[in-house]
C-alpha positions as CSV (number, residue, x, y, z in Angstrom):
1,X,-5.6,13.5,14.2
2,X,-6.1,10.8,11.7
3,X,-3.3,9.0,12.4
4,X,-4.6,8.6,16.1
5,X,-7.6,6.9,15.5
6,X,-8.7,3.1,15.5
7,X,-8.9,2.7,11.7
8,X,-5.8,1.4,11.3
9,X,-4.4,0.4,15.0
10,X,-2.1,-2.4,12.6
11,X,-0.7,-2.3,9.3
12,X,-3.3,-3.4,6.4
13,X,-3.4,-6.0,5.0
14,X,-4.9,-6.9,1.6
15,X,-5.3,-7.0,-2.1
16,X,-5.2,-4.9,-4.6
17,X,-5.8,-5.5,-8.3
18,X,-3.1,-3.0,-9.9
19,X,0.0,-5.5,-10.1
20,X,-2.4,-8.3,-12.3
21,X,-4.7,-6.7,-13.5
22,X,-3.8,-2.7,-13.8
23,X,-7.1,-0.8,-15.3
24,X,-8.4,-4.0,-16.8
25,X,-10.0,-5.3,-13.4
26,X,-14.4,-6.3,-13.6
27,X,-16.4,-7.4,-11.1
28,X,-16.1,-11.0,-11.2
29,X,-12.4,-10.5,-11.2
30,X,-12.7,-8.7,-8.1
31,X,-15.1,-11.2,-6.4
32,X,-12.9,-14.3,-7.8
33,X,-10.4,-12.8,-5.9
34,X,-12.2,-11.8,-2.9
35,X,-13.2,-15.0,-2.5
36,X,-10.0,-16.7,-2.2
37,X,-8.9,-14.2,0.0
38,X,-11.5,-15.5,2.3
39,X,-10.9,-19.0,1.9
40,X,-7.1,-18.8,2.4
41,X,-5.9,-15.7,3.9
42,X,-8.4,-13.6,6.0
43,X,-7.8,-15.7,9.3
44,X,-4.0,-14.7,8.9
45,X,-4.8,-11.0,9.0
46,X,-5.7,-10.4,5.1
47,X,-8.8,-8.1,5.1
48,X,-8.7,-5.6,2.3
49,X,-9.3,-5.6,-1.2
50,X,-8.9,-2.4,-3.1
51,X,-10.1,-1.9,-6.9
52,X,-7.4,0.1,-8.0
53,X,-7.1,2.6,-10.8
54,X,-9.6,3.8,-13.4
55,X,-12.7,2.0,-12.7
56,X,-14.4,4.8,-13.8
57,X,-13.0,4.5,-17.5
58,X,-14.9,3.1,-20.5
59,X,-13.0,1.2,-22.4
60,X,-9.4,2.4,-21.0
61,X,-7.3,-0.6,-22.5
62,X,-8.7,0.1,-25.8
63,X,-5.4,1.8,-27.1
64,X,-3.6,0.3,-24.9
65,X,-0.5,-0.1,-27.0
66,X,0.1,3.5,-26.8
67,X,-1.6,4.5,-23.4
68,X,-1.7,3.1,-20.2
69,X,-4.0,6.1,-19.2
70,X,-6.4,6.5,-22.3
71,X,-6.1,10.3,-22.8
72,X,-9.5,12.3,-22.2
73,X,-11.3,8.6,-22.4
74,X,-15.1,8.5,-21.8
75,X,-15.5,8.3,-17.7
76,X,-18.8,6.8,-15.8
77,X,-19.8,10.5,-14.3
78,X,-22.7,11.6,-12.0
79,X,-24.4,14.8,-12.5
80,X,-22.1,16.6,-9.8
81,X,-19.0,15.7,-11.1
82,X,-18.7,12.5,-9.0
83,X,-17.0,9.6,-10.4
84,X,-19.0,6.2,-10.7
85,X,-17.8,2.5,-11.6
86,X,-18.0,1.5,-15.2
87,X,-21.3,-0.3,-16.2
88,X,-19.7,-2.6,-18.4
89,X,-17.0,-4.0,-16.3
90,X,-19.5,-3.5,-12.8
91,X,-22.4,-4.5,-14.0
92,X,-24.3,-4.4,-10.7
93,X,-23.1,-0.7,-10.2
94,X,-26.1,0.3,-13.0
95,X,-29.0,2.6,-11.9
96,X,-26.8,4.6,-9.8
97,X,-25.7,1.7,-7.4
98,X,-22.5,2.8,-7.4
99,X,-20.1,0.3,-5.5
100,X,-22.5,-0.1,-3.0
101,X,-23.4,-4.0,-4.4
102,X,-19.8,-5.1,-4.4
103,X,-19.1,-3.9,-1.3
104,X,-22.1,-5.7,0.3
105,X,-20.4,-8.7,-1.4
106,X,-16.9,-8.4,0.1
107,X,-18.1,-7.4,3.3
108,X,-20.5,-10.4,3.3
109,X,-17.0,-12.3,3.3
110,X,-16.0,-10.9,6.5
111,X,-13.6,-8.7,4.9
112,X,-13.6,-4.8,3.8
113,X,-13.5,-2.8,0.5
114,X,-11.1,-0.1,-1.0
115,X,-11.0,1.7,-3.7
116,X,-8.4,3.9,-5.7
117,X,-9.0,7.8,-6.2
118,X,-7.3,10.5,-8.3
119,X,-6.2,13.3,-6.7
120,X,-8.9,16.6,-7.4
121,X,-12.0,16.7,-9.8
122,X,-12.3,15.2,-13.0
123,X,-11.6,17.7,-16.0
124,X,-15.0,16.7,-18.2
125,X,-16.6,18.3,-15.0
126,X,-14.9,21.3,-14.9
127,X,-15.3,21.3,-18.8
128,X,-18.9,20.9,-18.2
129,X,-19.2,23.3,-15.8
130,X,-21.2,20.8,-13.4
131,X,-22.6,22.2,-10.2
132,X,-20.8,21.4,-6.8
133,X,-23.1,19.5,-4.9
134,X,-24.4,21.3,-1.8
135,X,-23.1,24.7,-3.2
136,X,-23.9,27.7,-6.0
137,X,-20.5,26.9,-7.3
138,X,-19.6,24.8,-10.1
139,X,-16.9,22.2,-11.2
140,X,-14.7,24.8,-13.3
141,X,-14.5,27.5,-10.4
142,X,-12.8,24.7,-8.0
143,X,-10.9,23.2,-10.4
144,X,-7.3,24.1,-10.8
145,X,-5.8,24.1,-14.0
146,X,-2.0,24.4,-13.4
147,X,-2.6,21.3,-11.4
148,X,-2.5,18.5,-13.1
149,X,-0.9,14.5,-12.6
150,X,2.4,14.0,-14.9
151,X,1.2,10.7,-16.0
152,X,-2.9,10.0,-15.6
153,X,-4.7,12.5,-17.9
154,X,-8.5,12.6,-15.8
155,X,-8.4,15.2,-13.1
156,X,-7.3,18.5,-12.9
157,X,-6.3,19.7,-8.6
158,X,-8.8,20.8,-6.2
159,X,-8.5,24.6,-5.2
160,X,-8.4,25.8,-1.2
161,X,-11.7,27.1,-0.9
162,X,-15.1,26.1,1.2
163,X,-16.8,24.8,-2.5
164,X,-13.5,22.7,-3.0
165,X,-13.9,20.9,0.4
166,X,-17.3,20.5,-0.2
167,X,-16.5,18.7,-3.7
168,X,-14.3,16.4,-1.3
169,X,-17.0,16.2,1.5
170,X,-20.1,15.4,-1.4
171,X,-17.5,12.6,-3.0
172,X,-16.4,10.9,0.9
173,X,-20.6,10.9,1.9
174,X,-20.9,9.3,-1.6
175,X,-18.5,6.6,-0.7
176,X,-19.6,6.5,2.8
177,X,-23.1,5.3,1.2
178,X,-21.3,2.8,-0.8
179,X,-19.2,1.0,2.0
180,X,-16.2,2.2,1.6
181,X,-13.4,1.3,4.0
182,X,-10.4,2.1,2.5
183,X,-8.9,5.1,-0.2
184,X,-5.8,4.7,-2.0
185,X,-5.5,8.3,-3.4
186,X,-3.0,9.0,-6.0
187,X,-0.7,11.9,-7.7
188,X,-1.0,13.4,-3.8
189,X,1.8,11.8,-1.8
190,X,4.3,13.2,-4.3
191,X,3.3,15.5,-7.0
192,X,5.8,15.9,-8.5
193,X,7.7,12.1,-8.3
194,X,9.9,11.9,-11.4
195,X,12.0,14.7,-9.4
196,X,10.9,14.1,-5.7
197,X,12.4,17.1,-4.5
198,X,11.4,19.6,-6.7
199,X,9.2,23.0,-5.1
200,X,5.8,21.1,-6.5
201,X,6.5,17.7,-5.0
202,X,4.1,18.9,-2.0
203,X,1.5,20.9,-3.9
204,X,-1.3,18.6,-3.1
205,X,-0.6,19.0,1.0
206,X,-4.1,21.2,1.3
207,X,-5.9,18.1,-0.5
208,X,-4.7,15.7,1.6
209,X,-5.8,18.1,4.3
210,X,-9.5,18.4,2.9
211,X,-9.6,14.5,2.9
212,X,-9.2,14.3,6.0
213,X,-12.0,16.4,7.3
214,X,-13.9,14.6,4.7
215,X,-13.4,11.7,6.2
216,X,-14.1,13.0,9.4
217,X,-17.7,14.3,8.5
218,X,-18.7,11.3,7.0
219,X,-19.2,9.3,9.3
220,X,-17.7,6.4,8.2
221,X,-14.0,4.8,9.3
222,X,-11.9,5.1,6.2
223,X,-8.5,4.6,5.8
224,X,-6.9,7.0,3.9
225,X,-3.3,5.8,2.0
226,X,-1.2,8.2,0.2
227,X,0.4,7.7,-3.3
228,X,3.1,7.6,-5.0
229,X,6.2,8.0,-3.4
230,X,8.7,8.9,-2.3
231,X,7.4,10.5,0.4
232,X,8.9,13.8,2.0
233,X,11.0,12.9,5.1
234,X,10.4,16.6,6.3
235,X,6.9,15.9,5.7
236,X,6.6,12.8,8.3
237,X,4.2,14.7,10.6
238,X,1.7,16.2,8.3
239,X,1.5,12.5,6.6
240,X,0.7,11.1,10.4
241,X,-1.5,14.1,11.5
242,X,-4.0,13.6,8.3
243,X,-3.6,9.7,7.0
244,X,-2.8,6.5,7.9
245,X,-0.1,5.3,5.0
246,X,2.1,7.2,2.7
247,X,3.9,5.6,0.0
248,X,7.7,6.1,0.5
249,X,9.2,4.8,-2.8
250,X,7.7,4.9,-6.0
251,X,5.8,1.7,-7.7
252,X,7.5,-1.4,-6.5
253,X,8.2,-4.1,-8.8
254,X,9.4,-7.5,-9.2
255,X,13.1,-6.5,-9.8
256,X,15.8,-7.4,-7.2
257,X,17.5,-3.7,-7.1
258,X,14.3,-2.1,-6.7
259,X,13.9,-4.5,-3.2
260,X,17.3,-3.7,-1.9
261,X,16.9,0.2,-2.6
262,X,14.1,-0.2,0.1
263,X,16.7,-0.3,2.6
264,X,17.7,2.7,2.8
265,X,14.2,3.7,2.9
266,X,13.5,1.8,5.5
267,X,16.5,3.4,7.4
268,X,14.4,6.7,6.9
269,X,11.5,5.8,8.0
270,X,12.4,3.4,10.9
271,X,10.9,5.9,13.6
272,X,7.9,7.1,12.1
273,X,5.5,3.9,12.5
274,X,3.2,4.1,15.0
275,X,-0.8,2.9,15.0
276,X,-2.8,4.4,12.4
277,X,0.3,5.7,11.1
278,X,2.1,3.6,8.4
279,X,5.0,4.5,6.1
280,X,4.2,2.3,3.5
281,X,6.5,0.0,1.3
282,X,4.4,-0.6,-1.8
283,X,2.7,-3.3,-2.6
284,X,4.0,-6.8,-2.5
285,X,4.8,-8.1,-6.7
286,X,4.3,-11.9,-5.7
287,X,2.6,-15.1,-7.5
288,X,1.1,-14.3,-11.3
289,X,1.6,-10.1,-12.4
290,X,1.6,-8.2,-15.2
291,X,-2.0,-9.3,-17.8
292,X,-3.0,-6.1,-17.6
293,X,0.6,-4.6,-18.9
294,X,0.5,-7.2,-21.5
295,X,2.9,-8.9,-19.7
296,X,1.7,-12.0,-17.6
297,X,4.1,-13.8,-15.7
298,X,5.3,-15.5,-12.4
299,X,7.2,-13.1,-10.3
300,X,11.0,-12.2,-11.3
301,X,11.9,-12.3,-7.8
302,X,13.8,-15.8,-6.9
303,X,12.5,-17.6,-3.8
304,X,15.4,-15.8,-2.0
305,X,14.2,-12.6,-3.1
306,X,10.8,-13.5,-2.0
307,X,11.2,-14.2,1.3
308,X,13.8,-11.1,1.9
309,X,10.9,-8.6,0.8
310,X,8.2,-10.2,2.9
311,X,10.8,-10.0,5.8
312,X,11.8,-6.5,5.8
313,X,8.5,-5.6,5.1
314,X,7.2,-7.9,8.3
315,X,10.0,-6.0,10.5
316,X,9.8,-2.9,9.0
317,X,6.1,-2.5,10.0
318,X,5.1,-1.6,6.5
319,X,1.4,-1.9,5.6
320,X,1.2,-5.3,3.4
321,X,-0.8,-5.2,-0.1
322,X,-0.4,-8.1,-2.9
323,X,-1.2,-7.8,-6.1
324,X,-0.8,-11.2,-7.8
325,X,-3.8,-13.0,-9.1
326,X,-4.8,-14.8,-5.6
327,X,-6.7,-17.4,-7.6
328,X,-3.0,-18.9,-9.1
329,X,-1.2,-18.8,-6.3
330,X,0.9,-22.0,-5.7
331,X,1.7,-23.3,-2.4
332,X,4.8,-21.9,-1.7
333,X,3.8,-18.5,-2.3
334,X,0.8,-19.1,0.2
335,X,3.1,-20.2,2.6
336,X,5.0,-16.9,2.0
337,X,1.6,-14.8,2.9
338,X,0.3,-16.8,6.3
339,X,3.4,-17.7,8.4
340,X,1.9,-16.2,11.4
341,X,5.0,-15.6,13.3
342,X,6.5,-13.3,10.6
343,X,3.0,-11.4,10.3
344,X,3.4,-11.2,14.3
345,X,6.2,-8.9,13.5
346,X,3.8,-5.9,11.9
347,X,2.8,-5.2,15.6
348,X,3.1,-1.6,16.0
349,X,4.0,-1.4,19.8
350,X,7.2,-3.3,18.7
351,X,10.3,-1.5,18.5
352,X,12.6,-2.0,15.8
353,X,15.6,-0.9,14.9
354,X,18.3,-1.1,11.7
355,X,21.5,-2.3,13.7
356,X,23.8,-2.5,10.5
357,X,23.7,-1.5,6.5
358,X,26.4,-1.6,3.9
359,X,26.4,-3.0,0.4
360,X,26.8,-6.0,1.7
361,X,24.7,-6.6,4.7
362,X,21.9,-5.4,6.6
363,X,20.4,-6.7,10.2
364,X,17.2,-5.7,11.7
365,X,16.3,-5.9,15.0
366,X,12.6,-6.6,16.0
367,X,11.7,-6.6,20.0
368,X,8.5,-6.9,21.7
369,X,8.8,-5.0,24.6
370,X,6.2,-6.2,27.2
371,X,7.6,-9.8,27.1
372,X,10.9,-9.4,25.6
373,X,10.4,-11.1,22.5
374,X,13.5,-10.7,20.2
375,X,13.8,-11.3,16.5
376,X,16.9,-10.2,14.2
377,X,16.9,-10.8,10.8
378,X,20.2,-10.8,8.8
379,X,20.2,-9.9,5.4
380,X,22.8,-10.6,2.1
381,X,22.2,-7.9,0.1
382,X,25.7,-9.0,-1.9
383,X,25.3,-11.2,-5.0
384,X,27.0,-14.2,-3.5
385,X,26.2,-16.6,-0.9
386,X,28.2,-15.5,2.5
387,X,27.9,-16.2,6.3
388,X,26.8,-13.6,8.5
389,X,27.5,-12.5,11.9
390,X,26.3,-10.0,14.5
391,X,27.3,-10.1,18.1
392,X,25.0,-9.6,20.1
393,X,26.6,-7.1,22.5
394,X,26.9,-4.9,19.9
395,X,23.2,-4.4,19.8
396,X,23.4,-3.9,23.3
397,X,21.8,-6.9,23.7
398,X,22.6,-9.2,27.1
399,X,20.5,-12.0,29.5
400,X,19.6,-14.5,26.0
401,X,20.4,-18.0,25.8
402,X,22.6,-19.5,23.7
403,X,19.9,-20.5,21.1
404,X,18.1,-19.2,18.4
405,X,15.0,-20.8,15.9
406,X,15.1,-19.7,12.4
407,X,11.4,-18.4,12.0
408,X,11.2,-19.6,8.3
409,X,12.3,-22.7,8.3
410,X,12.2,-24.2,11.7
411,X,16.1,-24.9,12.0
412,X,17.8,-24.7,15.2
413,X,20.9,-22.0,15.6
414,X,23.7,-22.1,18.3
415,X,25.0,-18.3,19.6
416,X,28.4,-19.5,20.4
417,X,29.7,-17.0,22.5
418,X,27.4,-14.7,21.8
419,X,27.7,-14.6,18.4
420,X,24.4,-14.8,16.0
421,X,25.9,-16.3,12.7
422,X,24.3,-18.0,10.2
423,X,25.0,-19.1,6.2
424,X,22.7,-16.6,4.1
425,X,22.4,-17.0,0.3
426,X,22.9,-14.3,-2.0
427,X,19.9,-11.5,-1.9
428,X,18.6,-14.1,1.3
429,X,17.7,-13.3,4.7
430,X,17.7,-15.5,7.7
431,X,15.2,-14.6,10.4
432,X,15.8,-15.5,14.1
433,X,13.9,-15.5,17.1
434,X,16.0,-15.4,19.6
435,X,15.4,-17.5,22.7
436,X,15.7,-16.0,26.2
């Protein structure tokens, strides 16, 4: 199973260049940021970073005020129908180097590279007719025309047969050769995502399945993440038996409502973490977003905001991917990314639990349970500031001292009578560990 492997025994941890940079991203972009991450954030657990979507494309932002996907665009192509990285904006992938020299580079930094795929086979192949590496078929006899992403215009699905998987299996030994240590593949986690639960939102499950085996008969330990959400609740074991994340909400952004939807999500989810097995809470929209939107800015999120997303995230168990320009980041932000007490909450042998939710509220419970250690973390979801309570026999919870330590910010908290309560501001969290 890939979910029970040691690619992924903790949620990742990384960077990926989507939220800043969207298809704009080059090479020395990617190394700028690289770079920092060493500097500042690998020792705190920060390890990946992930070129994300259309490196292949020539050109992609050059109508950009009417596309965000260039439709049928020029794309960097081998002559089996494999994607390669743009020459221009990768210069050292030239000569058929692929990624191969950047991921020397980032793994020379003591951390690991990822890369974003497309669901299927690009169409100029099938149009082409290019042969199928390793096979007498060719791209148009795999390809699936019916099966096609809403919104990105390169690839059309990969059909269930042996000269489909071995489309999938020539593409994973290519990326094996590269480095490759992580896949974020797209339009697969939910096909059909503008109505989640329509009869088509699953009709990539067999190429999530040839990934896998893929993967497998490469040789190489790669993570496989799922995108975009929401993912299919009745789907939670085929996402666990054959990757390691699945996206379970659509595109996060640096809008209040779209963090307090993640909730209920949460809620869903809450049992289906385990290692190598992520449900995945999107990326995190912190520090400098949006150039590549034509939109650059600091974060919407207030600092309240902030620190409720990286919480629930932290006791959720959620995988943990920025996508802010690393290279502006101020110090408060950083501070955000390497409190290494919250990041000790992604553990995975930790159980956690939602105790409450309304409109108003929600508390988390976070327990580690060869020691005992105990964490709750009350949330103000309400638009106003409002103090917070949660007893702690209602959680079933007895034998704790009267004392608690705000995780945060340091600040001592009395349990009179065995009463957690605490001031929270509006959309803020308070995090506790509770002292035993």
């Amino acid at each position: 199973m890939m979910g029970k492997n040691a690619f992924a025994p903790t949620p990742p941890m990384g960077w990926n260049s989507y939220d800043y940079y969207d298809t704009t991203v080059t090479e020395a972009e990617v190394k700028a940021n690289a770079d920092y991450m060493a500097a500042h954030l690998r020792e705190y657990g920060w390890e990946y970073v992930v070129v994300d979507i259309q490196w292949y494309a020539r050109r992609p932002d050059a109508r950009r005020s009417e596309y965000q996907y260039l439709p049928f665009g020029e794309l960097a192509m081998d002559g089996y129908g494999r994607l390669l990285p743009d020459p221009e904006r990768f210069p050292s992938s030239a000569d058929g180097a692929g990624f191969k020299p950047l991921a020397d580079y980032i793994h020379s930094l003591g951390l690991k590279f990822g890369i974003h795929i497309m669901r299927g086979i690009p169409r100029a192949a099938a149009h082409r007719r290019l042969p199928v590496l390793g096979t007498a078929g060719t791209a148009d006899g795999i390809a699936d025309p019916a099966s096609i992403c809403r919104w990105n215009p390169d690839m059309y699905g990969v059909r269930d047969c042996a000269a489909g998987q071995a489309y999938y299996d020539s593409l994973l030994a290519l990326y094996a050769a590269w480095g490759v240590d992580y896949i974020k593949c797209d339009d697969i986690c939910n096909t059909d995502n503008w109505e989640p639960h329509s009869p088509r939102a699953y009709a990539g499950r067999h190429e999530i399945e040839m990934l896998h085996r893929a993967i497998r008969k490469c040789g190489r330990p790669i993570v496989l993440s799922l995108s975009p959400g929401p993912a299919l609740i009745d789907k939670a074991w085929h996402y666990a038996r054959y990757a390691n994340l699945w996206r379970i909400t659509d595109d996060m952004w640096d809008r209040w409502e779209d963090v307090k939807a993640m909730f209920a999500r949460c809620e869903l989810w809450a049992k289906h973490i385990a290692p190598g097995c992520f449900p995945d809470c999107d990326m995190l929209p912190l520090g400098r977003v949006g150039k590549g939107f034509g939109e650059e800015r600091d974060t919407r999120l207030t600092r309240e905001e902030q620190r409720t997303m990286m919480t629930l995230w932290c006791i959720f168990g959620s995988p943990l991917m920025l996508g802010a320009k690393l290279t502006e980041l101020d110090d408060w932000t950083l501070s955000l990314l390497t409190d290494r007490r919250v990041l000790a909450l992604l553990d995975p042998s930790r159980r956690r639990e939602q105790l409450r939710r309304s409109g108003r509220e929600a508390v988390w419970l976070s327990e580690l349970p060869e020691d005992g250690s105990l964490c709750l973390a009350l949330f103000n979801l309400s638009d106003e500031d409002g103090r917070l309570s949660l007893p702690l026999d209602e959680a079933g919870l007895t034998g704790y001292r009267a004392a608690a330590e705000e995780l945060w910010t340091g600040e001592n908290a009395a349990l009179t009578g065995g009463v957690l309560e605490a001031e929270v501001p509006a959309h803020g969290c308070k995090l506790f560990q509770i002292l035993s």
